[in-house]
C-alpha positions in Angstrom: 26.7 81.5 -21.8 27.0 84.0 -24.1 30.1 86.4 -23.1 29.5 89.5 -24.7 26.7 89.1 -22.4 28.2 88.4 -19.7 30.6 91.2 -20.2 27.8 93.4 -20.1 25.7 92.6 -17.3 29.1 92.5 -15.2 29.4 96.2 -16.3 25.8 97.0 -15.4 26.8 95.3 -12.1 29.5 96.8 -11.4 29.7 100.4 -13.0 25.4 100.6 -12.9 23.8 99.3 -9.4 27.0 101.4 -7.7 24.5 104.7 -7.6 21.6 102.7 -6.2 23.9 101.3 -3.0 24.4 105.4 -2.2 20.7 105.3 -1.1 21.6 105.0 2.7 23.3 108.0 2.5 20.7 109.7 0.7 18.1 108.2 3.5 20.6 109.6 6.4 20.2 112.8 4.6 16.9 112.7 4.5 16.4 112.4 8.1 15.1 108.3 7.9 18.7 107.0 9.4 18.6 109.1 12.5 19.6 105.9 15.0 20.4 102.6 14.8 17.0 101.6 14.8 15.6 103.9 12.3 18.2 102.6 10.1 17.8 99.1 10.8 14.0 100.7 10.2 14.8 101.6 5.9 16.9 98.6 5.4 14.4 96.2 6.7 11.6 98.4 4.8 14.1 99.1 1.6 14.7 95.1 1.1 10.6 94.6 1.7 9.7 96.5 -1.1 12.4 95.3 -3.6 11.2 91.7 -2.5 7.2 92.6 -2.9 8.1 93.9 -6.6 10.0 90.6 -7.4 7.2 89.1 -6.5 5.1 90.9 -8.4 6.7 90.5 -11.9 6.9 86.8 -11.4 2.8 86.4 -11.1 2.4 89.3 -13.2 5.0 89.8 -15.7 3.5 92.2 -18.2 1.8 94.6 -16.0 5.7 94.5 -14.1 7.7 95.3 -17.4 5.2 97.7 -18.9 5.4 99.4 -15.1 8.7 99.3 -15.5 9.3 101.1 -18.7 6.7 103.9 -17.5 8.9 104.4 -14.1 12.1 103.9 -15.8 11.5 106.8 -18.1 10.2 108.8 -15.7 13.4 108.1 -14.0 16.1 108.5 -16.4 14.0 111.5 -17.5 15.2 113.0 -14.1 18.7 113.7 -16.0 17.6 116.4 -18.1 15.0 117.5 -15.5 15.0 121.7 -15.1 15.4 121.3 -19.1 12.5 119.4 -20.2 8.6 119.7 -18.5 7.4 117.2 -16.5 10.8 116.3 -14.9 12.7 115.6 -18.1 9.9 112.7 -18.7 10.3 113.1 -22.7 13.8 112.2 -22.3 13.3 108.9 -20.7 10.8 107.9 -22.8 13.0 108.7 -26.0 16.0 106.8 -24.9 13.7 104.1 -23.4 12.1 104.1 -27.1 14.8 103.9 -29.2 16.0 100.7 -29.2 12.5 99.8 -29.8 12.2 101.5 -33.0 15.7 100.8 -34.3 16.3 97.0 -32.9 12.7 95.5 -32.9 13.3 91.5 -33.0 16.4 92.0 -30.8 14.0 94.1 -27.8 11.4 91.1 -28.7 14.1 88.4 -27.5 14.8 90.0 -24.6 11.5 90.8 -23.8 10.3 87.3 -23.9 13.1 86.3 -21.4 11.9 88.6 -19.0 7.9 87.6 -19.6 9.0 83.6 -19.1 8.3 82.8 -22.8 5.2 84.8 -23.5 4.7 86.4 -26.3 6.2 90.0 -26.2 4.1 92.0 -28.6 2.1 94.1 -26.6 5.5 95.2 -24.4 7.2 96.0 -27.8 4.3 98.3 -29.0 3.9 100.1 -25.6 7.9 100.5 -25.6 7.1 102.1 -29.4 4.3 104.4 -28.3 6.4 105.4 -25.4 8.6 106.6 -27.8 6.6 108.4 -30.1 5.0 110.1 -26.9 8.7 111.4 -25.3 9.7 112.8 -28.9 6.6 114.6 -29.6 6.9 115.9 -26.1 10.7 116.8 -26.3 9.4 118.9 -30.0 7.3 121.0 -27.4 10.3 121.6 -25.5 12.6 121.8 -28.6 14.0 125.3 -27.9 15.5 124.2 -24.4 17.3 121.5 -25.8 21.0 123.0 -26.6 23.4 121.7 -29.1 25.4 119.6 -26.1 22.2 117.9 -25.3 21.3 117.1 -29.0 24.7 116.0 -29.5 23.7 113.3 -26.6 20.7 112.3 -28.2 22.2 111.8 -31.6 25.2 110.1 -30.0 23.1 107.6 -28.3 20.2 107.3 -31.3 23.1 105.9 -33.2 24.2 103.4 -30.1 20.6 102.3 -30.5 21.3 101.8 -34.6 24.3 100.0 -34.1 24.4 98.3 -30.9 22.1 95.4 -29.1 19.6 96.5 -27.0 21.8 95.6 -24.1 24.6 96.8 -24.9 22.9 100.5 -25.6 21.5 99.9 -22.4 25.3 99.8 -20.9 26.3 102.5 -22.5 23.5 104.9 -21.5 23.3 103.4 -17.7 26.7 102.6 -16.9 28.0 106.1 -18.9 25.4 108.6 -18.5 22.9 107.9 -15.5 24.7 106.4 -13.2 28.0 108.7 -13.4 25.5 112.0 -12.9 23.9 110.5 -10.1 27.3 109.7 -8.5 28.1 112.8 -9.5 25.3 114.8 -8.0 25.7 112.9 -4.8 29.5 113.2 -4.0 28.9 116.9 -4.4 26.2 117.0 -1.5 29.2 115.2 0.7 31.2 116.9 3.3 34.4 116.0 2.5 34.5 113.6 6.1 31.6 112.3 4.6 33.1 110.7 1.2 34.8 107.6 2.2 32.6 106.3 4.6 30.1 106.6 1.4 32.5 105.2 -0.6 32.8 102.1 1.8 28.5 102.1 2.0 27.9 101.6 -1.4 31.0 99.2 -1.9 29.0 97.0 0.3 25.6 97.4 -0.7 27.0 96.5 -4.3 28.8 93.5 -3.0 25.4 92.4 -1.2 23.6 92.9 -4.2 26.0 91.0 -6.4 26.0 88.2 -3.6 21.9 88.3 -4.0 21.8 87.5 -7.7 24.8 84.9 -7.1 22.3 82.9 -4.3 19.6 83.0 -7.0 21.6 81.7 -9.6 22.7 78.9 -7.7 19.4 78.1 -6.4 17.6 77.8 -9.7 20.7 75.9 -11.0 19.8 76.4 -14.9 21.0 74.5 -17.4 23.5 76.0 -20.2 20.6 76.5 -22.6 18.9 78.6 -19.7 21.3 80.3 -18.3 21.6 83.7 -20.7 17.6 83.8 -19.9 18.2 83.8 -16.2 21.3 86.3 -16.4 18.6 88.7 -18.0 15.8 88.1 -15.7 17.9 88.5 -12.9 19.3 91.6 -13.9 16.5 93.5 -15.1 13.9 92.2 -12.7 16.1 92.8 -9.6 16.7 96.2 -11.5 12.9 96.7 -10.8 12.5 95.8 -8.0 15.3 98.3 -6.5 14.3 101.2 -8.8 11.2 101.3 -7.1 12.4 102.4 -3.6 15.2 103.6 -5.1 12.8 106.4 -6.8 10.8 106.8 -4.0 13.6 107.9 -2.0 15.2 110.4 -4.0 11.3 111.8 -4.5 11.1 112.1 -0.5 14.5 113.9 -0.3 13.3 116.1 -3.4 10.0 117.0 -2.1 12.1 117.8 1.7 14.4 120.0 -0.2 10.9 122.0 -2.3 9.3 122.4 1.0 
């Protein structure tokens, strides 16, 4: 196995899925962990979803990634949301786009890991045009944008030159989006509140990890597979959990607008 890749999906592991595992806190918040059965109640309903959505992108692969991209941005979009319209969206879909643009064969490789082998032009293109779309929108917006923030999109445009798809994927996930979402979470905490939190999403991580590990050893791949596998576990088990994941921290947005 490759171990600059295994370096980074370790860091997406450990420093990335971290502000995922704070959704029971986020649900208790919310009102959905009110008892021991309500909370049994979100984890039974939590771990349904994320399994529907695997088994979606493994019978439809391309509908699943191009989903994917479209919620993603939508998603990381949320970090420069209250600067951008539509919740930040043209921010997602630029950083989303970029690697496209700058590193085409490299996002074609990976791409093709994560459709089994198909071919991965049509999720190239769309990743493309997702790009084109979030900068033309961001020009709308231009005059929101301050210096710090352009500074942040320069900074990671040149990641996207210079680094491998995956790697600009670490450093934006791992160094941006998931240290604001901690952020922003520890700061809703009561102070009694923070280690217990702390203790949550140490073991929702561990659980996670332990997940991919049981897959891994099920599908028992051989050397030559085993970088393919790495990816596909990552990324579709990133899916799969960024879908409840953002439907959560929609429910306790919309409960906070009301």
């Amino acid at each position: 196995m490759d171990l600059g890749l295994a370096l980074a999906m370790m860091l997406i592991a450990l420093l990335g899925i971290p502000h995922g595992a704070l959704d029971p806190v986020v649900a208790k918040r919310a009102g959905l962990m009110n008892s021991s059965m309500a909370g049994l109640g979100f984890y039974t309903f939590y771990t349904l979803i994320a399994a529907v959505f695997v088994g979606l992108w493994l019978w439809l692969p391309l509908p699943s990634l191009l989903v994917f991209l479209l919620i993603s941005a939508q998603h990381f979009g949320r970090d420069w949301q209250g600067i951008l319209r539509l919740g930040g969206f043209a921010y997602g879909a630029v950083i989303l786009g970029l690697p496209a643009w700058l590193q085409a064969e490299a996002v074609h490789a990976i791409f093709e890991f994560l459709l089994f082998g198909s071919e991965a032009t049509v999720a190239v293109s769309a990743l493309k045009g997702l790009g084109v779309i979030g900068l033309g929108l961001a020009l709308i917006d231009i005059r929101r944008i301050t210096v710090q923030r352009l500074a942040e999109l320069g900074a990671l445009t040149l990641c996207a030159w210079l680094l491998d798809p995956i790697w600009y994927f670490v450093v934006y996930f791992c160094g941006l989006h998931s240290p604001r979402h901690l952020a922003a979470e520890y700061q809703k905490l009561a102070s009694h509140e923070r280690a217990q939190a702390l203790r949550v999403m140490a073991f929702i991580t561990l659980l996670t990890l332990a997940g991919a590990l049981i897959v891994g050893l099920w599908v028992q791949p051989t050397a030559m597979q085993l970088d393919a596998l790495v990816i596909q576990i990552t990324f579709i088990g990133l899916f799969a959990l960024t879908i409840p994941h953002m439907a959560l921290i929609e429910w306790e947005r919309s409960i906070h607008e009301r």
